[in-house]
mmCIF file of the N, C-alpha and C atoms, coordinates in Angstrom:
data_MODEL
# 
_entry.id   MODEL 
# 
loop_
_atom_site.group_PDB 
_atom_site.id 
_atom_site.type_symbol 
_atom_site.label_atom_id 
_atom_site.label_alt_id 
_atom_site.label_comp_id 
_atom_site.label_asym_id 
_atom_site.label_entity_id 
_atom_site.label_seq_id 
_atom_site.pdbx_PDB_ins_code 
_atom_site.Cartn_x 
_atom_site.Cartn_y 
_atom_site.Cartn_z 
_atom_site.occupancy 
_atom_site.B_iso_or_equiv 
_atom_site.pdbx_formal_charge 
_atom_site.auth_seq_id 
_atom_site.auth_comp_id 
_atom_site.auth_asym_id 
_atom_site.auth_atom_id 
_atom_site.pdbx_PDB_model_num 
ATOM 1   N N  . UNK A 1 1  ? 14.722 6.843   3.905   1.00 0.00 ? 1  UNK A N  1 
ATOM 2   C CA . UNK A 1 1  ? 13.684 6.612   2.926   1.00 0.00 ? 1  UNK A CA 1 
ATOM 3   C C  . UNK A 1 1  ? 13.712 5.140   2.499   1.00 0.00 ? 1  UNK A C  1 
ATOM 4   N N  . UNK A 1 2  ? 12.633 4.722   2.483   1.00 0.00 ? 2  UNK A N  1 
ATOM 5   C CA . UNK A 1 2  ? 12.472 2.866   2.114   1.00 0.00 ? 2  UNK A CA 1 
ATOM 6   C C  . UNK A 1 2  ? 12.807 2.737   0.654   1.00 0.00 ? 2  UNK A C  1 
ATOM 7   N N  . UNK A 1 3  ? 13.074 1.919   -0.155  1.00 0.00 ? 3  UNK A N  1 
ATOM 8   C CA . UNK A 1 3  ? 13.144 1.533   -1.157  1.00 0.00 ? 3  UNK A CA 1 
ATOM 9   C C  . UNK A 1 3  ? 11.774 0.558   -1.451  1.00 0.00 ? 3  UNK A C  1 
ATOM 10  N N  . UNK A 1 4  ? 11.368 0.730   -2.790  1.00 0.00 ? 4  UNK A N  1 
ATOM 11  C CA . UNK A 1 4  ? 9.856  -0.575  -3.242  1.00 0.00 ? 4  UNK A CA 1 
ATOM 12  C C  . UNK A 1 4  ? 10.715 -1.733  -3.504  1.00 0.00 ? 4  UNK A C  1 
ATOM 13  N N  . UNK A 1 5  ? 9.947  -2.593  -3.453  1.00 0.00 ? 5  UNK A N  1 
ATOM 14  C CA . UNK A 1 5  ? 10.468 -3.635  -3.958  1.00 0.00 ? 5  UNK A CA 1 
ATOM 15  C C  . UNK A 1 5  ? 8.875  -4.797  -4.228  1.00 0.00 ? 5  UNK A C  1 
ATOM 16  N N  . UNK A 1 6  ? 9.485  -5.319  -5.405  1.00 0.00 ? 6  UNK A N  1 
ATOM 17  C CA . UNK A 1 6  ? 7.742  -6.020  -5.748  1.00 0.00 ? 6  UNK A CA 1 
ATOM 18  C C  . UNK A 1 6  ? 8.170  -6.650  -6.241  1.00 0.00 ? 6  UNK A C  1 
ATOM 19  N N  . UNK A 1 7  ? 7.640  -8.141  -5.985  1.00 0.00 ? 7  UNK A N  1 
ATOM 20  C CA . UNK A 1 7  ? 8.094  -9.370  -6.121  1.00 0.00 ? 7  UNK A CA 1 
ATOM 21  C C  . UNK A 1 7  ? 6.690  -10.293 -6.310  1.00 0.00 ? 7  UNK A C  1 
ATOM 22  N N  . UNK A 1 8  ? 6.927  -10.485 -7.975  1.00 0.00 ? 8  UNK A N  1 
ATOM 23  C CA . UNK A 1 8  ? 6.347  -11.080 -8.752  1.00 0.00 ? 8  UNK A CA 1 
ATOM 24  C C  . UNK A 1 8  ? 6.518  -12.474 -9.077  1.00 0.00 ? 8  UNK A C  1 
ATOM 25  N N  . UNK A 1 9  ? 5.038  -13.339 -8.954  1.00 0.00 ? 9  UNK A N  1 
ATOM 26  C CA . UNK A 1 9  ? 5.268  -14.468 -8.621  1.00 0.00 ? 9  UNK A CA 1 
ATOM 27  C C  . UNK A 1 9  ? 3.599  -15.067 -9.196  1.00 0.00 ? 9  UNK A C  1 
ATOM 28  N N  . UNK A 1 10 ? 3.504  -16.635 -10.138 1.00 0.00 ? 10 UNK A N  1 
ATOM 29  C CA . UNK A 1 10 ? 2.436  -16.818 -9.999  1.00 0.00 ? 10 UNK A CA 1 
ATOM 30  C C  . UNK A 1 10 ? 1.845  -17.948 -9.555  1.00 0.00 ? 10 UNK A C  1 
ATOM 31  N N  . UNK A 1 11 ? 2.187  -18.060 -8.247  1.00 0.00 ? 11 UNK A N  1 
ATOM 32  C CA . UNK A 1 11 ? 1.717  -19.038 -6.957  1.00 0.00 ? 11 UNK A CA 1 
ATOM 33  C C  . UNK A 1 11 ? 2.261  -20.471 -7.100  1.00 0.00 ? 11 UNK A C  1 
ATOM 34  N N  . UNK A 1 12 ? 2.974  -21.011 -8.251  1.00 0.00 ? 12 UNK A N  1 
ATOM 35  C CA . UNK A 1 12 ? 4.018  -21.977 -8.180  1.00 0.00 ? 12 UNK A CA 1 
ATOM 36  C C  . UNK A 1 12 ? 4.520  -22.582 -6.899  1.00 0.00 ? 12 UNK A C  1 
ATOM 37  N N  . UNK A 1 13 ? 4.691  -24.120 -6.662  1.00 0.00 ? 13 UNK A N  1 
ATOM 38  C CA . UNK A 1 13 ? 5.530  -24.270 -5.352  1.00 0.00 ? 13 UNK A CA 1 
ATOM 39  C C  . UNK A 1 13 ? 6.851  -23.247 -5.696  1.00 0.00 ? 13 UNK A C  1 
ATOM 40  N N  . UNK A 1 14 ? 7.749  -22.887 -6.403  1.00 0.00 ? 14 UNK A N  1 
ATOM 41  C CA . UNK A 1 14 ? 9.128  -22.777 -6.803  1.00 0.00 ? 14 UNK A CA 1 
ATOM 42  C C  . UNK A 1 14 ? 8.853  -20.880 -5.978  1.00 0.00 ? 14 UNK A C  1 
ATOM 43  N N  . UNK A 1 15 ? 7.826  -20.196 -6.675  1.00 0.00 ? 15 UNK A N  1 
ATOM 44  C CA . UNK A 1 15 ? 7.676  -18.730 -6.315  1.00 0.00 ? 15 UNK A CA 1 
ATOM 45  C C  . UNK A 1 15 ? 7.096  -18.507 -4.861  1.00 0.00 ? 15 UNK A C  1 
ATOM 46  N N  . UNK A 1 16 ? 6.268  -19.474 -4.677  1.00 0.00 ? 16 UNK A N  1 
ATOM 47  C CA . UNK A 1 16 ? 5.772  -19.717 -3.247  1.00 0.00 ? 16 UNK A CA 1 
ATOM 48  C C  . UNK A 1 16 ? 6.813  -19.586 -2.081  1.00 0.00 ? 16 UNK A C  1 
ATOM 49  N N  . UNK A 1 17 ? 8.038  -20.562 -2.383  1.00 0.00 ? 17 UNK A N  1 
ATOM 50  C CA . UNK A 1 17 ? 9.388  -21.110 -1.437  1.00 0.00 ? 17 UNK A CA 1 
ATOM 51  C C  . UNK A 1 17 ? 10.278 -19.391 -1.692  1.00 0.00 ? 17 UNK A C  1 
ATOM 52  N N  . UNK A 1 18 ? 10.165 -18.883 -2.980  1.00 0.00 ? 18 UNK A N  1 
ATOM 53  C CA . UNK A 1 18 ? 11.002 -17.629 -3.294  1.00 0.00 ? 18 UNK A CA 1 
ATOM 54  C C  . UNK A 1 18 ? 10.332 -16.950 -2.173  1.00 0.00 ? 18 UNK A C  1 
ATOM 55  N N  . UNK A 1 19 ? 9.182  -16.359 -2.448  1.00 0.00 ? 19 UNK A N  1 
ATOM 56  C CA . UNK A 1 19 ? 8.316  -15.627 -1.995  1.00 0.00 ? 19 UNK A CA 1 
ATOM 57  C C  . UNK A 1 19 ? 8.899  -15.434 -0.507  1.00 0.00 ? 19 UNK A C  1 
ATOM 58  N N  . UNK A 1 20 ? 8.647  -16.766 0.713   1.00 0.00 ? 20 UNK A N  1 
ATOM 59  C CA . UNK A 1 20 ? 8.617  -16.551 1.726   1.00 0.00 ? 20 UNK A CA 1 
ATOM 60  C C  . UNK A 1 20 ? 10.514 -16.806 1.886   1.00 0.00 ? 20 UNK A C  1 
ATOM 61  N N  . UNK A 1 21 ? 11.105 -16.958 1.452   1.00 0.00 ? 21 UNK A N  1 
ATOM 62  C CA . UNK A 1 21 ? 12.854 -16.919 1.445   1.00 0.00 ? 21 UNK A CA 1 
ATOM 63  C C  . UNK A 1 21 ? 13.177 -15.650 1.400   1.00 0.00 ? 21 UNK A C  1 
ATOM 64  N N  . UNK A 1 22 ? 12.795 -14.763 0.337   1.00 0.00 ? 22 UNK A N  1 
ATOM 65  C CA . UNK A 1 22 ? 13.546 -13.567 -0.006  1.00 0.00 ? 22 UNK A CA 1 
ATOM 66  C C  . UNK A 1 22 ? 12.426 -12.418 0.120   1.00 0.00 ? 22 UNK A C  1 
ATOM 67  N N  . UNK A 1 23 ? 10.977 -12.354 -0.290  1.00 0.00 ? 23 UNK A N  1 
ATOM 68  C CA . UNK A 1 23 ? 10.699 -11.328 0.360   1.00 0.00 ? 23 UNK A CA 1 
ATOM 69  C C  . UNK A 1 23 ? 10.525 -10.651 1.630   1.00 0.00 ? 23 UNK A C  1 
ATOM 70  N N  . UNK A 1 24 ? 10.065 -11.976 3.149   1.00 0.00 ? 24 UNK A N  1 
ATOM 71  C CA . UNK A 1 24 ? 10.067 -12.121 4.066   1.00 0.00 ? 24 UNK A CA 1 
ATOM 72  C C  . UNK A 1 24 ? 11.627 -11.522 4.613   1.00 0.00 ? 24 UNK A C  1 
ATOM 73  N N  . UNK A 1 25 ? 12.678 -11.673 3.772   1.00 0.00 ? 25 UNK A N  1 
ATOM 74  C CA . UNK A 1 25 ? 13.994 -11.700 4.384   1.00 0.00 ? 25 UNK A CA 1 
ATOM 75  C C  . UNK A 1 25 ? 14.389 -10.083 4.127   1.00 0.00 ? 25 UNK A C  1 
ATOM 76  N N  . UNK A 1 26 ? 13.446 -9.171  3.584   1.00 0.00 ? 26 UNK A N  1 
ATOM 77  C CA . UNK A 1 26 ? 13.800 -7.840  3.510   1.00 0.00 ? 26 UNK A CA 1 
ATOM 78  C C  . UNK A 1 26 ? 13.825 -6.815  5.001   1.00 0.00 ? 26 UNK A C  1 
ATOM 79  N N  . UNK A 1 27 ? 14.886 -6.150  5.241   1.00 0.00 ? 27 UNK A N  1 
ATOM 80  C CA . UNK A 1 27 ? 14.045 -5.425  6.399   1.00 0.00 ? 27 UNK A CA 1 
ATOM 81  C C  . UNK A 1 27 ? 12.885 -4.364  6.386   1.00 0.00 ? 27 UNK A C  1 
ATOM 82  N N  . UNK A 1 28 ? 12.470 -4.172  6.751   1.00 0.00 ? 28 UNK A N  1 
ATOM 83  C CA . UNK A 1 28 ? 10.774 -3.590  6.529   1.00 0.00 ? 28 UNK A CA 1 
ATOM 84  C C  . UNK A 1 28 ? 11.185 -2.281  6.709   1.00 0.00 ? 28 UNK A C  1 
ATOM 85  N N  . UNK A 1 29 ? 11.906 -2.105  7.330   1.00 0.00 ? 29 UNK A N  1 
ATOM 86  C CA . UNK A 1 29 ? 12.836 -0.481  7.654   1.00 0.00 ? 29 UNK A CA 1 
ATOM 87  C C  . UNK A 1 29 ? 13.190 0.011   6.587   1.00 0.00 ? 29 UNK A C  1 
ATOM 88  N N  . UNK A 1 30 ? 13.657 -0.746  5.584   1.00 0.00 ? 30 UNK A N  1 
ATOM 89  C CA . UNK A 1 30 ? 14.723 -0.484  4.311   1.00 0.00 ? 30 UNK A CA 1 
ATOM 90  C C  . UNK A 1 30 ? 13.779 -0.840  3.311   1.00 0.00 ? 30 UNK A C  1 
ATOM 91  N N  . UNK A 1 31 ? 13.012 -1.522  3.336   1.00 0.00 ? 31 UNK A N  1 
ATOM 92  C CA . UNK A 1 31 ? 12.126 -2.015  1.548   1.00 0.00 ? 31 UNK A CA 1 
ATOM 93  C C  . UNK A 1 31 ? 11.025 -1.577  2.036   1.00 0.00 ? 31 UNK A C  1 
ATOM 94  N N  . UNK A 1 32 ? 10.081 -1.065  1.296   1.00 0.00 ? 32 UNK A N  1 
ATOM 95  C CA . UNK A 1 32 ? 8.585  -1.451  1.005   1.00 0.00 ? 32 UNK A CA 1 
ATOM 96  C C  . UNK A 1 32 ? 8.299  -2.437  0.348   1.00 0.00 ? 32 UNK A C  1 
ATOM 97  N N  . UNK A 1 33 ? 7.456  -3.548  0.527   1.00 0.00 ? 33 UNK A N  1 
ATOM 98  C CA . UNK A 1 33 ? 7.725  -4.536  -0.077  1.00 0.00 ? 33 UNK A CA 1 
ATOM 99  C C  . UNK A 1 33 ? 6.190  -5.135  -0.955  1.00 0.00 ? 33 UNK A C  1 
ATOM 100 N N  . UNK A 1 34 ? 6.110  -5.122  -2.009  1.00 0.00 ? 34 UNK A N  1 
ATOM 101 C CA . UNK A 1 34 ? 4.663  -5.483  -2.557  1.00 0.00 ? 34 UNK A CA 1 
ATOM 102 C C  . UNK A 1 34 ? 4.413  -6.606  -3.082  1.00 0.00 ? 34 UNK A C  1 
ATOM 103 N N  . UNK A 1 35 ? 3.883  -7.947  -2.788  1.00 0.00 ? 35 UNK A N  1 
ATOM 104 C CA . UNK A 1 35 ? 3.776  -9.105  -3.458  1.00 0.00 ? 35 UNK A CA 1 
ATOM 105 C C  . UNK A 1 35 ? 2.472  -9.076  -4.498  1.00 0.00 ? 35 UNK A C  1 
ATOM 106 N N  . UNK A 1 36 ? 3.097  -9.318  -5.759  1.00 0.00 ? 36 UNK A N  1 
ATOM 107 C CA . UNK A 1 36 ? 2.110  -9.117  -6.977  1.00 0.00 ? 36 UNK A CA 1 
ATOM 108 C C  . UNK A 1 36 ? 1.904  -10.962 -7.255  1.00 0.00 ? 36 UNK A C  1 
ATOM 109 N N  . UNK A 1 37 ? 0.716  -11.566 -7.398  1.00 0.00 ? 37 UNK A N  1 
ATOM 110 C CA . UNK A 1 37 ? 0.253  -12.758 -7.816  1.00 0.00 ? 37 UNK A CA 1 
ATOM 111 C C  . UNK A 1 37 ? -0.424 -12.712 -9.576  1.00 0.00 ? 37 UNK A C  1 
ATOM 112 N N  . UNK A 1 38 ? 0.695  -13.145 -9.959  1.00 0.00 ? 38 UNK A N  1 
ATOM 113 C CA . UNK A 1 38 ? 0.221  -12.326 -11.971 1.00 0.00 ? 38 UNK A CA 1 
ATOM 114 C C  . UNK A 1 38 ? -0.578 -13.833 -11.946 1.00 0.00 ? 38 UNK A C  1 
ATOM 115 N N  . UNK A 1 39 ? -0.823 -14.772 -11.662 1.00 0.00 ? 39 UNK A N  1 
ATOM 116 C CA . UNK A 1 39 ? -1.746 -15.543 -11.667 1.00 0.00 ? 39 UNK A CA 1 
ATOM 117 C C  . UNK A 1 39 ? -2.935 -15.046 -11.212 1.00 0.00 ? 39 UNK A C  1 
ATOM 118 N N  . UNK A 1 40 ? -3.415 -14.348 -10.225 1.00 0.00 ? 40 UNK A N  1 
ATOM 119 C CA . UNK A 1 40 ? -4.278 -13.697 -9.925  1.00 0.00 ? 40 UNK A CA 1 
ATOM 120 C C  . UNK A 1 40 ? -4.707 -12.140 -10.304 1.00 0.00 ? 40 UNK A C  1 
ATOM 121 N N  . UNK A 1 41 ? -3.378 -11.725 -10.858 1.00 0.00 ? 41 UNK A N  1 
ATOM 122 C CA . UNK A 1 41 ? -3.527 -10.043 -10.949 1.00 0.00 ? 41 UNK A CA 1 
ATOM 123 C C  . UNK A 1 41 ? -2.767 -9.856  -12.785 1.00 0.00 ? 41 UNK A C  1 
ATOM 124 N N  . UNK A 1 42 ? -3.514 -10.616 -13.183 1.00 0.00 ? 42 UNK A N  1 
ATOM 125 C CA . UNK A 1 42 ? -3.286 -10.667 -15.057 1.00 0.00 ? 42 UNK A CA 1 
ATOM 126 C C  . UNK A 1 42 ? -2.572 -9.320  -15.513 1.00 0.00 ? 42 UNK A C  1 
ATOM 127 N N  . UNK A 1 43 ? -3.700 -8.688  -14.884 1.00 0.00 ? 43 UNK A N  1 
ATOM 128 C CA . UNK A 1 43 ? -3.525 -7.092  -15.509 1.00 0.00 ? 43 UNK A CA 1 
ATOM 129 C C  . UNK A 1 43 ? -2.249 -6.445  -15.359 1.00 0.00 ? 43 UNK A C  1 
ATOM 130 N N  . UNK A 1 44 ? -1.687 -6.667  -14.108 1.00 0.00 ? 44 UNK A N  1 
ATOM 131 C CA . UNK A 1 44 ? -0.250 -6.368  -13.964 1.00 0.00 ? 44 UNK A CA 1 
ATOM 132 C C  . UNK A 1 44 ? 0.759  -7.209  -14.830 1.00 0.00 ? 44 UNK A C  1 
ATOM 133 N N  . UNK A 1 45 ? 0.393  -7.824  -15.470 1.00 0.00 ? 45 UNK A N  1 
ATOM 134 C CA . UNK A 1 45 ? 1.311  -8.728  -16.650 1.00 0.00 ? 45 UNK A CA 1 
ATOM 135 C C  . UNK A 1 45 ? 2.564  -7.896  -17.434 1.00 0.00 ? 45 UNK A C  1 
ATOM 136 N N  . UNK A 1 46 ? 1.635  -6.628  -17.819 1.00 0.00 ? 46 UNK A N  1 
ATOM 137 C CA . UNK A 1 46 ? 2.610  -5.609  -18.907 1.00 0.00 ? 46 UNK A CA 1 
ATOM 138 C C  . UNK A 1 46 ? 3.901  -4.579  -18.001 1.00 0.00 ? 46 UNK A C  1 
ATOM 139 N N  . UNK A 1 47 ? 3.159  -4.399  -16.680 1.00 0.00 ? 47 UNK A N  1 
ATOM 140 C CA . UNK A 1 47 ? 3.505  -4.023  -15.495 1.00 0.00 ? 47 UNK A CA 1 
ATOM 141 C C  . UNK A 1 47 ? 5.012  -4.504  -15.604 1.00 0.00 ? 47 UNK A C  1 
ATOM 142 N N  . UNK A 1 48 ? 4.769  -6.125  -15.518 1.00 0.00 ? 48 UNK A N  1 
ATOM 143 C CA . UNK A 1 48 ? 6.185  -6.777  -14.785 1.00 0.00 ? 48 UNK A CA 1 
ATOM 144 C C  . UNK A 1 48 ? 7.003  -6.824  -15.801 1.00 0.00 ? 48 UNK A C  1 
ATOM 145 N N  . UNK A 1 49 ? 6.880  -6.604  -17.768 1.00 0.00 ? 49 UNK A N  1 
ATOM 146 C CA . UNK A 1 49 ? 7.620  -6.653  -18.380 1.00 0.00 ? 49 UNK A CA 1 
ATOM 147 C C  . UNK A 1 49 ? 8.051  -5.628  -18.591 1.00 0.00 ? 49 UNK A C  1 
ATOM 148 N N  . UNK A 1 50 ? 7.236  -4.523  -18.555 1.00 0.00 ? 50 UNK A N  1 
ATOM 149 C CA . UNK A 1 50 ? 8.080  -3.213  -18.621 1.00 0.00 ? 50 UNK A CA 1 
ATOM 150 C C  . UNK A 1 50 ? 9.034  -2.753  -17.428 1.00 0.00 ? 50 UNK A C  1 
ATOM 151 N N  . UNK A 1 51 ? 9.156  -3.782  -16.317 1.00 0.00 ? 51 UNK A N  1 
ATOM 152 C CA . UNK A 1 51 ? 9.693  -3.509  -15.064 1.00 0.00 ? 51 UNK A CA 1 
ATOM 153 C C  . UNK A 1 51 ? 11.086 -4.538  -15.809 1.00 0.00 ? 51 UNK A C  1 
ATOM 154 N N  . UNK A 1 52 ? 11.481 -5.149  -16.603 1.00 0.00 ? 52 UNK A N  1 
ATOM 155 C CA . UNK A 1 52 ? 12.462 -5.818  -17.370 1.00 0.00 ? 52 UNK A CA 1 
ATOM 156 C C  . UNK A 1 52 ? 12.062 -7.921  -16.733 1.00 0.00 ? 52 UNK A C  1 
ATOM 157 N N  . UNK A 1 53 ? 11.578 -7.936  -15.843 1.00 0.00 ? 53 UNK A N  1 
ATOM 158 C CA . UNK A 1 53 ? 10.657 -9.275  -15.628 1.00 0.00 ? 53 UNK A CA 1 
ATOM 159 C C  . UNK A 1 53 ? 10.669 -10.067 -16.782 1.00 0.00 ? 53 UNK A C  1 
ATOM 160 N N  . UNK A 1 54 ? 10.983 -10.621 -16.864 1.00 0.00 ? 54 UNK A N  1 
ATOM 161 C CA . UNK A 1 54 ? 11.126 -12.168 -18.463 1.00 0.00 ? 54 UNK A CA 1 
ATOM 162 C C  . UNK A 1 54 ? 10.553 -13.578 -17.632 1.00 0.00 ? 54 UNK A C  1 
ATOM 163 N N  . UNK A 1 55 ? 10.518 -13.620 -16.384 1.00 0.00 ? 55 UNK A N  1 
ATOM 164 C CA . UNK A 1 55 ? 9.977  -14.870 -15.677 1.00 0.00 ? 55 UNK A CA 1 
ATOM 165 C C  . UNK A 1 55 ? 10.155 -14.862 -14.185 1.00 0.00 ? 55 UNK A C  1 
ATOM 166 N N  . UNK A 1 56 ? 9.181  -16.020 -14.057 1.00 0.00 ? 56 UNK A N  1 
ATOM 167 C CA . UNK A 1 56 ? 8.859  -14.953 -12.234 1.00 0.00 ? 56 UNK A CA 1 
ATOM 168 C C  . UNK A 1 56 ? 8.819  -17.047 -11.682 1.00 0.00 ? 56 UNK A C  1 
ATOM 169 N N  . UNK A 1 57 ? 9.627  -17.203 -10.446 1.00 0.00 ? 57 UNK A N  1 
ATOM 170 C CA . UNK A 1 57 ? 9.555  -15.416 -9.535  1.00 0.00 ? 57 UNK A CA 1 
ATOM 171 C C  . UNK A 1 57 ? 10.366 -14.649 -9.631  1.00 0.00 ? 57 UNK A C  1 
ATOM 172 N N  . UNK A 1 58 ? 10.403 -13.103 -9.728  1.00 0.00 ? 58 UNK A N  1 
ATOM 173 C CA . UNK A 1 58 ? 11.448 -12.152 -9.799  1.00 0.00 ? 58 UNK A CA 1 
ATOM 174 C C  . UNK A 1 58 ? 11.224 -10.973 -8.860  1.00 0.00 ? 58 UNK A C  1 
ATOM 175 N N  . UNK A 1 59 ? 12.042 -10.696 -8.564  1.00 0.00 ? 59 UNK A N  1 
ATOM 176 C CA . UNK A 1 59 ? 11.843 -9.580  -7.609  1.00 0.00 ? 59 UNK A CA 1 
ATOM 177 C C  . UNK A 1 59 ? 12.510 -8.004  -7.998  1.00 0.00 ? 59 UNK A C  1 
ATOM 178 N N  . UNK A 1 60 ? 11.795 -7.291  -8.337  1.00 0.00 ? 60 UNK A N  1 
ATOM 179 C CA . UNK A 1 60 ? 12.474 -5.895  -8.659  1.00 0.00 ? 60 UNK A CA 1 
ATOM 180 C C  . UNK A 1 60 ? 12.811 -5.027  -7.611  1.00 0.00 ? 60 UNK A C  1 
ATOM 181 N N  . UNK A 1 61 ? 13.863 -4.362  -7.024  1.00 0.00 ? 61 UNK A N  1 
ATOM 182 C CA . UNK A 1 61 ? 13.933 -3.598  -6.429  1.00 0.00 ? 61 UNK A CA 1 
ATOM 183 C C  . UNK A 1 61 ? 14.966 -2.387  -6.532  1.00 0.00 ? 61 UNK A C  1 
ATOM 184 N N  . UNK A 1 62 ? 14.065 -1.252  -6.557  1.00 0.00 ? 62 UNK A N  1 
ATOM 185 C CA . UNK A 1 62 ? 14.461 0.105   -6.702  1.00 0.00 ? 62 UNK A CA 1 
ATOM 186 C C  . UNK A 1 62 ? 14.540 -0.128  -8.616  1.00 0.00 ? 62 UNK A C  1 
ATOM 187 N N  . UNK A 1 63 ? 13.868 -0.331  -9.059  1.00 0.00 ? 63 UNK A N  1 
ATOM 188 C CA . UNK A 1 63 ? 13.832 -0.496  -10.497 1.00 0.00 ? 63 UNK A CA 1 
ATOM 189 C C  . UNK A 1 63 ? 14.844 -1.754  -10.907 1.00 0.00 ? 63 UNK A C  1 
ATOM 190 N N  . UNK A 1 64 ? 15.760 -2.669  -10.388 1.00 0.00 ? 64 UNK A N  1 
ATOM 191 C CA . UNK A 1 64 ? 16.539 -3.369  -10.932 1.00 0.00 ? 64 UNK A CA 1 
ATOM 192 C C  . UNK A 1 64 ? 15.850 -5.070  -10.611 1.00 0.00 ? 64 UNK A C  1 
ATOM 193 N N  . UNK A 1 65 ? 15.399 -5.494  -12.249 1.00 0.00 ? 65 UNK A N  1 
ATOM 194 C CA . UNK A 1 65 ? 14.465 -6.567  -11.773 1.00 0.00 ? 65 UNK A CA 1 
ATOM 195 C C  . UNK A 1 65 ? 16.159 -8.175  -10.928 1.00 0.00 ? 65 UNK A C  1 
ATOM 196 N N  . UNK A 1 66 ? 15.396 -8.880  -10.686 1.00 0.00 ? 66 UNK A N  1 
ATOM 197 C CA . UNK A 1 66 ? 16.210 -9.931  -10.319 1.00 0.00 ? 66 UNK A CA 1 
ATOM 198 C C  . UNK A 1 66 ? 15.199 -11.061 -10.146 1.00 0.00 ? 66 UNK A C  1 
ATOM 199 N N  . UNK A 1 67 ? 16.137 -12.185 -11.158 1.00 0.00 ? 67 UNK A N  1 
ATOM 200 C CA . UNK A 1 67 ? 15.304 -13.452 -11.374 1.00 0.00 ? 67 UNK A CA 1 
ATOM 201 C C  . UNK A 1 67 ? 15.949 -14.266 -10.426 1.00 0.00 ? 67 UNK A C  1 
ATOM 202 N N  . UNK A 1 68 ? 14.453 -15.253 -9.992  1.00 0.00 ? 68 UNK A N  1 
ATOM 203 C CA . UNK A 1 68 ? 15.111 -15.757 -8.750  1.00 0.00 ? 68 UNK A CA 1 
ATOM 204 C C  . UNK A 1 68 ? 15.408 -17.261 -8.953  1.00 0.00 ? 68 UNK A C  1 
ATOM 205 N N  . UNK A 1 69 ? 14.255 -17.944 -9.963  1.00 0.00 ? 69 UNK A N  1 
ATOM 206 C CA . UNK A 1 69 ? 14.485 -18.680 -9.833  1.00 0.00 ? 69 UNK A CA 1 
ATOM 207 C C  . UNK A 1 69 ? 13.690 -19.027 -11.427 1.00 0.00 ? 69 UNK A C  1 
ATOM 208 N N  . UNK A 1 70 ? 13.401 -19.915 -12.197 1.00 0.00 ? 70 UNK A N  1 
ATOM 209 C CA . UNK A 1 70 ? 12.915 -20.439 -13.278 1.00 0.00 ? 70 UNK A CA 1 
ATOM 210 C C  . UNK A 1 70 ? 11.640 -20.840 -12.639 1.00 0.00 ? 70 UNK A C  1 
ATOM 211 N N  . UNK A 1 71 ? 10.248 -20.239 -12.518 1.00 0.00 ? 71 UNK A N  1 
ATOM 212 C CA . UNK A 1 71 ? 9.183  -21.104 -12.700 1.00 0.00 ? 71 UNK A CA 1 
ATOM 213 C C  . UNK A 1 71 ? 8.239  -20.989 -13.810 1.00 0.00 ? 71 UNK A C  1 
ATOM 214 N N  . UNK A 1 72 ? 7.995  -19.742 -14.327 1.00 0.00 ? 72 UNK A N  1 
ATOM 215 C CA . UNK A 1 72 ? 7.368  -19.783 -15.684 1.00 0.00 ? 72 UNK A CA 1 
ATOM 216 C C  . UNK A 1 72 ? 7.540  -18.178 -15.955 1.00 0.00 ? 72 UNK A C  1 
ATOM 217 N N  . UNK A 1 73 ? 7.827  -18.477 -17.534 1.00 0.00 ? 73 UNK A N  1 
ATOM 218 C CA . UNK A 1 73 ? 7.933  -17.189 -18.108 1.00 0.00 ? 73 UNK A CA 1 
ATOM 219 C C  . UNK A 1 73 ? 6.665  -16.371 -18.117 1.00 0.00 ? 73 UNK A C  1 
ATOM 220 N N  . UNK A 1 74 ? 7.270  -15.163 -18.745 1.00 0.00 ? 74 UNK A N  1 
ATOM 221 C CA . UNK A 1 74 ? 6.065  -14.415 -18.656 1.00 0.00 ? 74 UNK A CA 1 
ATOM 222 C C  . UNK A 1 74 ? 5.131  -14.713 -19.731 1.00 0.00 ? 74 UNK A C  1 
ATOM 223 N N  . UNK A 1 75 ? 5.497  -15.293 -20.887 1.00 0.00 ? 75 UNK A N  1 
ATOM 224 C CA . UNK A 1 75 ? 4.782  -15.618 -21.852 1.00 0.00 ? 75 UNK A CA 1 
ATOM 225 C C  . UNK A 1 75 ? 3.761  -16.780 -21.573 1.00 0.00 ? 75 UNK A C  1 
ATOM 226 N N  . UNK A 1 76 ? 3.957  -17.705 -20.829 1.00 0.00 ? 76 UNK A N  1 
ATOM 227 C CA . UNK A 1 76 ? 3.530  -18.639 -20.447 1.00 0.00 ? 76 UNK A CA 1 
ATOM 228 C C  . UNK A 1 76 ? 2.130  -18.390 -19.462 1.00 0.00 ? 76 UNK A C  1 
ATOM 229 N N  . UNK A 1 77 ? 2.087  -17.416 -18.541 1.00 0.00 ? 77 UNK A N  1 
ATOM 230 C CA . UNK A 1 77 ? 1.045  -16.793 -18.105 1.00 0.00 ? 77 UNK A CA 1 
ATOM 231 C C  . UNK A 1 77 ? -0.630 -15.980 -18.596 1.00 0.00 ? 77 UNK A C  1 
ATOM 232 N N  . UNK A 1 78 ? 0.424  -15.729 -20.129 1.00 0.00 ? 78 UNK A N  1 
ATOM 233 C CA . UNK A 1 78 ? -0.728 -14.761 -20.623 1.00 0.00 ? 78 UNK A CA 1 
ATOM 234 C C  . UNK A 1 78 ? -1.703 -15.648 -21.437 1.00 0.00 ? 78 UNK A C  1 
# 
């Protein structure tokens, strides 16, 4: 059975470089993998904080978020 994994990001060079480093680097066998653009997809905003998300890019998987790197908080988006 795959695990989700969704990796939240809002198009930053910093989430951009995450993006193709660590989601690309999942095996497709083992993750499902969903790239969310909260620059583009606002609405998922409440989404990524109730997923524990404080700043992106972050990547949650199997419910356990993980920050990857500092490009902008979530507050900073809305």
């Amino acid at each position: 059975m795959r695990q989700k994994a969704v990796f939240y990001h809002a198009g930053c060079p910093v989430c951009v470089e995450a993006e193709r480093t660590l989601a690309d680097a999942l095996d497709p066998n083992r993750y499902d993998v969903e790239i969310v653009h909260l620059g583009e997809q606002r609405g998922r905003l409440d989404e990524a904080a109730a997923a524990g998300v404080k700043s992106v890019p972050a990547m949650v998987i199997s419910g356990v978020p993980m920050h990857v790197n500092f490009g902008a908080s979530l507050a900073d988006l809305r």
